[in-house]
C-alpha positions in Angstrom: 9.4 5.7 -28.2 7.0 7.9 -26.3 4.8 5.1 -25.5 7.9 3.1 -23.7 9.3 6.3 -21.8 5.3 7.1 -20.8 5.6 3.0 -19.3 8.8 4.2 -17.3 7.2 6.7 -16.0 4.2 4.9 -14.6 6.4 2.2 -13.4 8.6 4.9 -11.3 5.6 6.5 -10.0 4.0 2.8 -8.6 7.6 2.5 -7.1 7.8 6.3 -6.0 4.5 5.7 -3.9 5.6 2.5 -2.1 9.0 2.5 -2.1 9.0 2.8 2.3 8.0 -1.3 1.3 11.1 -2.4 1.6 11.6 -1.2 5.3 8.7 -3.8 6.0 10.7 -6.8 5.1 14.5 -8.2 5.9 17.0 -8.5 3.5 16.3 -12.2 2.8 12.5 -12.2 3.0 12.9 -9.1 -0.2 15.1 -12.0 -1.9 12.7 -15.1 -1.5 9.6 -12.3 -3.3 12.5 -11.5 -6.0 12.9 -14.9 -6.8 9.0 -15.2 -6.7 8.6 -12.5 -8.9 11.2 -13.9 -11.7 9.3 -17.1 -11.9 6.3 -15.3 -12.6 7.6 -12.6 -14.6 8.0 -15.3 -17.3 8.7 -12.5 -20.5 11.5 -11.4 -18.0 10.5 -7.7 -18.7 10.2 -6.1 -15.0 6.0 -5.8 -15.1 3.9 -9.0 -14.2 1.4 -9.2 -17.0 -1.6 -11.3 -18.3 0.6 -13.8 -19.8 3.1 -13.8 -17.4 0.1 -14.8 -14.9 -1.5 -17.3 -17.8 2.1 -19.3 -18.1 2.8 -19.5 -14.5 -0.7 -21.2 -13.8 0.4 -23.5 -17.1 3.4 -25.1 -15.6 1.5 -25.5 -12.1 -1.3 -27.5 -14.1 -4.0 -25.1 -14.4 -4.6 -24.5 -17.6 -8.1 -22.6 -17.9 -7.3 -20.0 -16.1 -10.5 -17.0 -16.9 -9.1 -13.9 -18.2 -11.7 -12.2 -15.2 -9.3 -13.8 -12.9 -6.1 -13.0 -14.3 -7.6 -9.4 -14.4 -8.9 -9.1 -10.7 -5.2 -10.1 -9.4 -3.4 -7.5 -12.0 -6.1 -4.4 -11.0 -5.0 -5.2 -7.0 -1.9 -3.3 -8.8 -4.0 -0.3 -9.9 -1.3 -0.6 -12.3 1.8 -2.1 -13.8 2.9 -4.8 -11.5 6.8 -4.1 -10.9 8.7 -5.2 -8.5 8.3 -2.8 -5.5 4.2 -3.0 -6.4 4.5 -6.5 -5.8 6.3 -6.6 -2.7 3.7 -3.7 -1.7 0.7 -6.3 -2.7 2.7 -8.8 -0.2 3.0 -6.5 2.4 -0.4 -5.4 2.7 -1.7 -8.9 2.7 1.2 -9.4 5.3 0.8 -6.6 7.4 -3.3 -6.4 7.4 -3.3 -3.0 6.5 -7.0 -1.9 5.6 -7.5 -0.3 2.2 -7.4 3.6 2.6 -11.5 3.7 1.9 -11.8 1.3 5.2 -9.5 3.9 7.4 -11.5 6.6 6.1 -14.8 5.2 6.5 -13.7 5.4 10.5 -12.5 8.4 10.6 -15.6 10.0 9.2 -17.4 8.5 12.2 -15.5 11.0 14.4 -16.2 13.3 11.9 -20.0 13.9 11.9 -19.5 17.3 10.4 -17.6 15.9 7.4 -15.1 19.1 7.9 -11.6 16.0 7.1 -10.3 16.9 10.3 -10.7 15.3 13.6 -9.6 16.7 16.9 -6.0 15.3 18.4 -6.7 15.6 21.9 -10.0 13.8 21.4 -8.4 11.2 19.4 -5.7 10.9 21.5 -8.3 10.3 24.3 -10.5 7.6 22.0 -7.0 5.9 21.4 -5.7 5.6 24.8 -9.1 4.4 26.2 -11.1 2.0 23.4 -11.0 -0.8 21.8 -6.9 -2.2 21.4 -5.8 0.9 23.8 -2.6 2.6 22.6 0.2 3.4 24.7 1.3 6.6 25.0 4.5 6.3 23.1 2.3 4.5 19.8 0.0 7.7 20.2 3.6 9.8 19.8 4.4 7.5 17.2 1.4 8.2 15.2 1.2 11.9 15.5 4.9 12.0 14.7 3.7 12.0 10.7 0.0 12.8 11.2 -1.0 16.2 9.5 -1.7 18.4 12.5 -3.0 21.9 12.0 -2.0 24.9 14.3 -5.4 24.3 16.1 -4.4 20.8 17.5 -7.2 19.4 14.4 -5.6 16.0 12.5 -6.2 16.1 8.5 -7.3 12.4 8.9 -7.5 12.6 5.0 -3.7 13.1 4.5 -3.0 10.9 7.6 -5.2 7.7 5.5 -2.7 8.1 2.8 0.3 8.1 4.6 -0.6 4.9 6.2 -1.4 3.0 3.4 1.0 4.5 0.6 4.0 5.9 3.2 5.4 9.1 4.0 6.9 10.9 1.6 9.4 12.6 4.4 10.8 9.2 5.0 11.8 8.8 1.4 14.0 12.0 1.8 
């Protein structure tokens, strides 16, 4: 009993920490991954496993499938593969969004004291003016849910996790 409620709980955290996923898609792009995700959830228990993963290959014809495979798809997860952690594995794929160690890594280049923060007037200035310039109104748009302290400094830290797990204001 403890072991299935202690499941539960994992599965509503994976979907507590994507659950803005659903904004990314329309109604009938969520439907066409739902029906994906039946045919591969082949137990029909709610979590993609292993063998779900082993049987799906079957009926495509590919039988010897190696369990290091199987395993490297399952741990792009980093846990139970439900539903909303599905379409989350989609979207990122979909949407190119760079794993949160690749935004960090970048930050920390305007960061050369390591102190997590980086300036927002300076970053506002690198934004508008390098690279794929961003308009004023995407600038607003990102430090609408950037961490901003009191001293204008962004916690680029908290601002990496927002934009590649959500907000958790928007969930509210």
């Amino acid at each position: 009993m403890a072991s299935k409620k202690a499941a539960n709980k994992r599965q509503r955290g994976a979907q507590k920490s994507c659950s803005n996923v659903f904004s990314m898609f329309e109604q009938s792009q969520i439907q066409e991954f739902k029906e994906a995700f039946g045919c591969i959830d082949q137990d029909r228990d709610g979590v993609i496993k292993k063998q779900d993963l082993r049987e799906t290959y079957g009926q495509l014809g590919k039988l010897n499938v190696k369990d290091e495979e199987l395993d490297e798809m399952l741990n792009e997860g980093k846990g139970p593969i439900n539903f909303t952690v599905f379409l989350t594995l989609f979207g990122e794929k979909l949407n190119g969004t760079d794993p949160e160690d690749t935004i960090l890594a970048a930050f920390k280049l305007f960061d050369p004291n390591g102190t997590g923060f980086v300036n927002k007037d300076e970053f506002k200035r690198l934004l508008m003016n390098q690279a794929d310039k961003f308009t004023a109104e995407e600038v607003d748009q990102t430090f609408s849910v950037a961490p901003i302290d009191v001293a204008g400094n962004i916690d680029y830290k908290s601002l990496c996790y927002i934009i590649t797990h959500g907000d958790e204001k928007e969930e509210s």
